[in-house]
C-alpha positions as CSV (number, residue, x, y, z in Angstrom):
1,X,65.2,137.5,6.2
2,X,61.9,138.3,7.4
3,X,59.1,138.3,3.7
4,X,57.1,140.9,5.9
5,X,58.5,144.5,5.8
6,X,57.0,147.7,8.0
7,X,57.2,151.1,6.2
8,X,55.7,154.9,6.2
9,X,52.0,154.2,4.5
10,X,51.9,157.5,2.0
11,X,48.7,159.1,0.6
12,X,49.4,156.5,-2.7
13,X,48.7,153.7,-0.5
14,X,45.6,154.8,0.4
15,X,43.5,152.2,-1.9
16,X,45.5,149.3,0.2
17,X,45.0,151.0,3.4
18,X,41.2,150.7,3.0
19,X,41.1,147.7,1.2
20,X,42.8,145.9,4.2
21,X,40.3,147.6,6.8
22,X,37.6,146.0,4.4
23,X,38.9,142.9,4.5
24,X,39.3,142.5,8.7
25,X,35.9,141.2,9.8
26,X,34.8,141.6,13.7
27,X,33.9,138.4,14.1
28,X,30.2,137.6,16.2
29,X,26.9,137.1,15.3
30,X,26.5,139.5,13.1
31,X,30.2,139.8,11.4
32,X,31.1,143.5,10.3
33,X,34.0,145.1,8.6
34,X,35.0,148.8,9.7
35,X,35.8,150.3,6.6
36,X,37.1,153.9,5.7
37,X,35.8,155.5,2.2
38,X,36.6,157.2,0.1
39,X,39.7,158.0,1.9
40,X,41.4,156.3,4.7
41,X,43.8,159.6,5.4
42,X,41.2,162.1,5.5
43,X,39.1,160.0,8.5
44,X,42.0,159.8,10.5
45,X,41.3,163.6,11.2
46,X,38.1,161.8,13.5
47,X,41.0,160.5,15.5
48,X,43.6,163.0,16.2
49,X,45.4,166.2,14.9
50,X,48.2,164.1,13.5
51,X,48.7,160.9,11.8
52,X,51.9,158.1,12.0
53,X,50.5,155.4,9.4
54,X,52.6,152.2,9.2
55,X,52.0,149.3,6.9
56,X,53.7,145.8,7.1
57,X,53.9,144.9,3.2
58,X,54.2,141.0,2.0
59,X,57.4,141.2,0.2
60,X,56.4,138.5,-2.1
61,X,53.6,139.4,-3.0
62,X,53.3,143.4,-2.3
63,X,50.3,143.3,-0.9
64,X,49.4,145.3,2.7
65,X,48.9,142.6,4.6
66,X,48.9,145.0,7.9
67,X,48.6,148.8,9.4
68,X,48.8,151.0,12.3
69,X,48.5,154.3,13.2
70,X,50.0,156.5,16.2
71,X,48.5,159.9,16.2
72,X,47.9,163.0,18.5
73,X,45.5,165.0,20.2
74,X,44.2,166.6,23.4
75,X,42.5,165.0,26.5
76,X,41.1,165.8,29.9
77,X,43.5,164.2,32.2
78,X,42.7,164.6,36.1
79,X,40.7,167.8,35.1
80,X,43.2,169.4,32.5
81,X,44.1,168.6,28.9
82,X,47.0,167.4,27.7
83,X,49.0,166.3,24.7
84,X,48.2,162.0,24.9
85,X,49.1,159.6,22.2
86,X,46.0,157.4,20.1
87,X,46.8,154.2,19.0
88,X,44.3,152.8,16.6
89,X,43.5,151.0,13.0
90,X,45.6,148.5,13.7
91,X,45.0,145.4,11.3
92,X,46.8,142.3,10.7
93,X,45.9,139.9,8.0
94,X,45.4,135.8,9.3
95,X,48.0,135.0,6.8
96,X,51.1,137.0,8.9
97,X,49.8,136.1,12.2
98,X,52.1,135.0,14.4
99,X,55.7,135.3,14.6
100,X,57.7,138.3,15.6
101,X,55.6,140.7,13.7
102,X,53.6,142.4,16.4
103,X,56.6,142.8,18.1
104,X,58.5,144.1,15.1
105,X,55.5,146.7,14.6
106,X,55.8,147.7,18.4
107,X,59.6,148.2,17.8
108,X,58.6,150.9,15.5
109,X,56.1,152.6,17.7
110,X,59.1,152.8,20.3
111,X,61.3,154.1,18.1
112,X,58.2,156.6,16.8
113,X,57.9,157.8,21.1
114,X,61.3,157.9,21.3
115,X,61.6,160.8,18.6
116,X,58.1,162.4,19.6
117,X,57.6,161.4,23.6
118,X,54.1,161.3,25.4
119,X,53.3,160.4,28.9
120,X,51.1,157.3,27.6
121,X,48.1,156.1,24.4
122,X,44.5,155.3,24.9
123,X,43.5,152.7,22.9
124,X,40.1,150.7,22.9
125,X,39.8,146.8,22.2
126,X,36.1,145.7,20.7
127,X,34.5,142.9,22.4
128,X,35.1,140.0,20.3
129,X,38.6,141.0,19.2
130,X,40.1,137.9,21.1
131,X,43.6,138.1,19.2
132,X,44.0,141.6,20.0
133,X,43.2,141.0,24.0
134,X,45.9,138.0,24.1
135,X,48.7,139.5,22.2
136,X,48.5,142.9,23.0
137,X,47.4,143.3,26.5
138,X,49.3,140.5,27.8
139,X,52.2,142.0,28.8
140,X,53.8,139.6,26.7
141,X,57.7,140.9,26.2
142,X,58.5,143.8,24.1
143,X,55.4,145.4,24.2
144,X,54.5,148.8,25.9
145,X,52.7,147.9,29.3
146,X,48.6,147.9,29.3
147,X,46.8,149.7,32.3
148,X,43.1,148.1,31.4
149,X,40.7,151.4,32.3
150,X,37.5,149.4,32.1
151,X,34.7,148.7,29.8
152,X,33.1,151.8,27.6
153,X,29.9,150.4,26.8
154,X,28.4,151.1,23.1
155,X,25.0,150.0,22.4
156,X,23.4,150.8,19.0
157,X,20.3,152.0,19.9
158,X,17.8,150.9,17.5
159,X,16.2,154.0,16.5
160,X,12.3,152.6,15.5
161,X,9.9,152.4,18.4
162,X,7.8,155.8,19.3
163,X,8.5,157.0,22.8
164,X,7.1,160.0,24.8
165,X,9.2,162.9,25.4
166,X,11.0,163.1,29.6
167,X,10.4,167.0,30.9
168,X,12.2,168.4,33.0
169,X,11.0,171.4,35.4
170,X,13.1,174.4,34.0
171,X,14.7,172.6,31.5
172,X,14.1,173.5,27.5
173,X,15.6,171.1,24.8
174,X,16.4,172.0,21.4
175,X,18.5,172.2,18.8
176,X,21.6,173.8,19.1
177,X,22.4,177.3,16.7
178,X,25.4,179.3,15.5
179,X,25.1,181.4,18.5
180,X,25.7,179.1,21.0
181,X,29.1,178.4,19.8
182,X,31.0,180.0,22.9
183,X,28.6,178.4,25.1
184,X,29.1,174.9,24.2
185,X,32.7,175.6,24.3
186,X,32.5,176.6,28.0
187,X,30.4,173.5,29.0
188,X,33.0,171.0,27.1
189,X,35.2,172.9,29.1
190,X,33.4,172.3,32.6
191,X,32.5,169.0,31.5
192,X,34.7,167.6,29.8
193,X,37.2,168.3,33.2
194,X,34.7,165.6,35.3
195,X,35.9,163.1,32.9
196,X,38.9,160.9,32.1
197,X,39.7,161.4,27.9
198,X,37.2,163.3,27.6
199,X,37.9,165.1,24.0
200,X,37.8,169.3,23.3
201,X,35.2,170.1,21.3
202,X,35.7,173.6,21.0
203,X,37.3,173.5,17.4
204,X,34.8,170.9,15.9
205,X,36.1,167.9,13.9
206,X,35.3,167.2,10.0
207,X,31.6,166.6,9.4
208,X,30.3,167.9,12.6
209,X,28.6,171.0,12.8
210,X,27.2,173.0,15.5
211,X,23.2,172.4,14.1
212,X,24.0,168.4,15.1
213,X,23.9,169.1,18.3
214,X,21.2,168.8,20.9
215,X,21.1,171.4,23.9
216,X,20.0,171.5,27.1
217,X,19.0,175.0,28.4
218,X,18.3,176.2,32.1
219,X,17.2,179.7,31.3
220,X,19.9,181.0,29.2
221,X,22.7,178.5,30.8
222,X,23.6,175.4,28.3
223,X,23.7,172.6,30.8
224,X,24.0,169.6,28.8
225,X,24.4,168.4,24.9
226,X,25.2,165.6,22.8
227,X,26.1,165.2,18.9
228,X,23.9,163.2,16.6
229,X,26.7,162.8,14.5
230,X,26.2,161.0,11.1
231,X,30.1,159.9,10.0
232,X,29.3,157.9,6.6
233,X,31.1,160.2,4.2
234,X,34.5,159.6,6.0
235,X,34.0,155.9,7.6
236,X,31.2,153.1,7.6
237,X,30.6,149.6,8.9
238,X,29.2,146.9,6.4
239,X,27.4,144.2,7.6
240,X,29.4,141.1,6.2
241,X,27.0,138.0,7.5
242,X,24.9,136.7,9.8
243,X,25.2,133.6,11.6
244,X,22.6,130.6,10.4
245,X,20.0,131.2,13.2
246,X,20.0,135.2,11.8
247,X,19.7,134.5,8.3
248,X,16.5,132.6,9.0
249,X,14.7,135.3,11.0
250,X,16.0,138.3,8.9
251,X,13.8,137.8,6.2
252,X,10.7,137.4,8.7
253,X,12.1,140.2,11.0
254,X,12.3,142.3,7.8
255,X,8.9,141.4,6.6
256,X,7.3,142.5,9.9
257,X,9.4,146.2,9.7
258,X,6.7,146.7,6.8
259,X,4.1,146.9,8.8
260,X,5.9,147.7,12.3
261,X,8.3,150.8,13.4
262,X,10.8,148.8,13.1
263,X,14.0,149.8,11.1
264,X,15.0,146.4,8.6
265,X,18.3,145.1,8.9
266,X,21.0,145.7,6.4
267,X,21.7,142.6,3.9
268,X,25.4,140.9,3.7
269,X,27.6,143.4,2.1
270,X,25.6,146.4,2.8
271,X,26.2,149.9,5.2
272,X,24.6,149.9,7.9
273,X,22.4,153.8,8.7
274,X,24.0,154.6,11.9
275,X,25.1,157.6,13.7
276,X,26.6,158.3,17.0
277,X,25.5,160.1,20.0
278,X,28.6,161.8,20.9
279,X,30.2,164.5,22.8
280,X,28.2,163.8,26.0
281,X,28.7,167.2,28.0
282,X,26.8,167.9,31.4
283,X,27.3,170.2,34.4
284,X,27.0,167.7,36.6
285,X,25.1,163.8,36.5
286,X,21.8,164.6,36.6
287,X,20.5,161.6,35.4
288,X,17.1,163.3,34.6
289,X,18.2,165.5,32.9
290,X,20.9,162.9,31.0
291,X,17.1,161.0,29.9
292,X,15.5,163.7,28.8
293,X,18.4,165.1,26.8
294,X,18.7,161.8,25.8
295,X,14.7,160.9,24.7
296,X,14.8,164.0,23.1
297,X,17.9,163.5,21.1
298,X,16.6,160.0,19.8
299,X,12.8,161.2,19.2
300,X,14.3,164.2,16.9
301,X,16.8,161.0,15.1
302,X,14.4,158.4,14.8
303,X,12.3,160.4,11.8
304,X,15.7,160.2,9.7
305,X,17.3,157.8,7.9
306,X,19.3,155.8,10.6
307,X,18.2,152.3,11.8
308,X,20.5,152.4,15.1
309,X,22.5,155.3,17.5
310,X,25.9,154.6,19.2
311,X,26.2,155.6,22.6
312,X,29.4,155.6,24.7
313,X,29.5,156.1,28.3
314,X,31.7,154.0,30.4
315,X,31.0,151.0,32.8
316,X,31.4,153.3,35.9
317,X,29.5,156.3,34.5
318,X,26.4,157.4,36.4
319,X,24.8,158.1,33.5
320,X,25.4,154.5,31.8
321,X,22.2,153.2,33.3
322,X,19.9,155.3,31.2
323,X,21.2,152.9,28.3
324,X,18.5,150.2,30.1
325,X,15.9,152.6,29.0
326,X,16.4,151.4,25.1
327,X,16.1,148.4,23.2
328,X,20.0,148.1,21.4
329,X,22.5,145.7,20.5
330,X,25.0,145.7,23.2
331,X,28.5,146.3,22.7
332,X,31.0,147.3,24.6
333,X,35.6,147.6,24.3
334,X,38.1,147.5,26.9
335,X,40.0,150.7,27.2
336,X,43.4,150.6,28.0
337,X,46.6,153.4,28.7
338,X,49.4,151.9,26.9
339,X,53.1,153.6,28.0
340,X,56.7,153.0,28.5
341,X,58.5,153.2,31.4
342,X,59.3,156.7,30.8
343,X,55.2,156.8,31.7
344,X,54.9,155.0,34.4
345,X,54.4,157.9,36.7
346,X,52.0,160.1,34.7
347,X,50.1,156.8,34.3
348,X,50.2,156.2,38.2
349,X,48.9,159.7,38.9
350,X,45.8,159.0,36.5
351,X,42.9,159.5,39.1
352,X,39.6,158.1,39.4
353,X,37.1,159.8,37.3
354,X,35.2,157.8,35.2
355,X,36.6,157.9,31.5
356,X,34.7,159.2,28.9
357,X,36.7,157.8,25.8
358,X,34.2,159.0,22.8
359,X,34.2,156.0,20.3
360,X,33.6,158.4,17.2
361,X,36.6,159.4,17.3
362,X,38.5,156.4,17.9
């Protein structure tokens, strides 16, 4: 008998749940944890509309020594939305690597579409998550087959140099108001169809308000936006260490932010100021308008409190090279469909629009 056992995670685990995310460093030169305070449960509303939360419990020594979550919401698919699965959170400690757990865990996401059927997941693997790329995408036996979809990129942006504003003939930039609320809901709409994943803003998520926006307006026609979307009250990274060559030059790189614009960097243990750039919505891919939408977004940001902006914008987007513009530290995931055979057709008829899968709300 197996000393690992997989259950329904209930709002009384949710001090284990975010102790475990705590405790799963992304490994690299600079290690970070994901973490979700003070409540696990409430950021998986960032994610989808509902929430499966599994967790695989040491039965000798009760701890959660691994989680999952399955939840739901609505994507552009070939130009439409659609009900598609999310998988994400999923943690396992080093300690119950191995074995027949993953495959035990994947048992109960079968039997999870079996009662509650979707056509396929999207799912995104970070860079430097090795053990996830081997085991899970694989196609190692008893697992749900993984269509990789490409690279999304997702450069932090550090938000510290001054840089000069990029007009656009006929173009105003500004800050978007209560007013505008039907507006930006009919450019998600005629955006967000040009795009694989591409999420519906139109009923705005916890912690995002129409004032985060930035708005592109041709005359009185919204023609582009993005979010500056500051997520730390529902989930945070933490710096956890620095390789040796890093923990030298911090403290000189740190020095020089005093009398540079430069932003510091965090020490071990401590949040890094980020927000995300998010909900990327245009007519069509102007890219000048993208960088000036984009300049302008990140001169208004920089004057706050945040040392670095996430972008997303896959490998095969036109408007990805606009990321060159900015100094950042590049990252990027892999982003896969995940789906059973009773998918296999929805998945073949997925077309060839570059994804937009927003990492804010993965």
């Amino acid at each position: 008998m197996s000393r690992y056992r997989i259950v329904v995670a209930r709002p009384e685990d949710d001090a284990a749940l975010r102790a475990r995310m705590a405790a799963d460093w992304l490994r690299g030169p600079l290690s970070v944890s994901f973490r979700r305070e003070p409540s696990y449960f409430a950021g998986c509303a960032l994610q989808g509309e509902h929430a499966q939360v599994y967790k695989c419990i040491d039965t000798d020594s009760g701890a959660v020594v691994g989680m999952a979550a399955r939840l739901m919401t609505r994507l552009y698919v070939n130009g439409a939305l659609r009900r598609v699965g999310v998988l994400s959170d999923m943690r396992v400690a080093p300690v119950a690597r191995g074995g027949t757990l993953v495959a035990r865990g994947y048992k109960v996401l079968r039997e999870l579409h079996a009662a509650d059927p979707v056509d396929f997941y999207v799912t995104a693997i970070l860079d430097g998550n090795r053990t996830a790329m081997t085991t899970l995408a694989s196609g190692r036996a008893g697992l749900p087959t993984y269509r990789d979809c490409g690279r999304m990129l997702t450069p932090a942006l550090h938000l510290d140099l001054p840089r000069p504003p990029l007009p656009v003939a006929g173009v105003g930039f500004r800050r978007a108001a209560a007013g505008d609320a039907a507006a930006l809901a009919e450019l998600f709409a005629a955006a967000g169809a040009r795009r694989q994943f591409a999420r519906d803003y139109g009923n705005l998520p916890p912690g995002l308000s129409l004032t985060d926006f930035f708005v592109a307006e041709r005359g009185s026609r919204l023609v582009a936006c993005l979010a500056a979307w500051d997520q730390h009250a529902l989930r945070q990274t933490h710096v956890e260490a620095y390789t040796a060559g890093l923990a030298v030059l911090r403290p000189i790189y740190n020095a020089a932010s005093r009398l540079l614009p430069l932003k510091p960097l965090p020490a071990p243990g401590e949040r890094v100021p980020y927000l995300y750039f998010a909900a990327v919505a245009l007519r069509d891919d102007d890219i000048a308008l993208w960088r000036g939408l984009l300049r302008h977004a990140y001169r208004e940001v920089r004057r706050g409190p945040w040392h670095y902006a996430i972008v997303s914008l896959h490998e095969r987007d036109p408007l990805a090279v606009a990321l060159a513009d900015y100094r950042a530290i590049r990252a990027a995931g892999r982003i896969f469909v995940v789906h059973y055979d009773d998918g296999a057709d929805a998945v073949a008829q997925i077309d060839e629009r570059p994804p937009y899968l927003d990492m804010a709300r993965i």
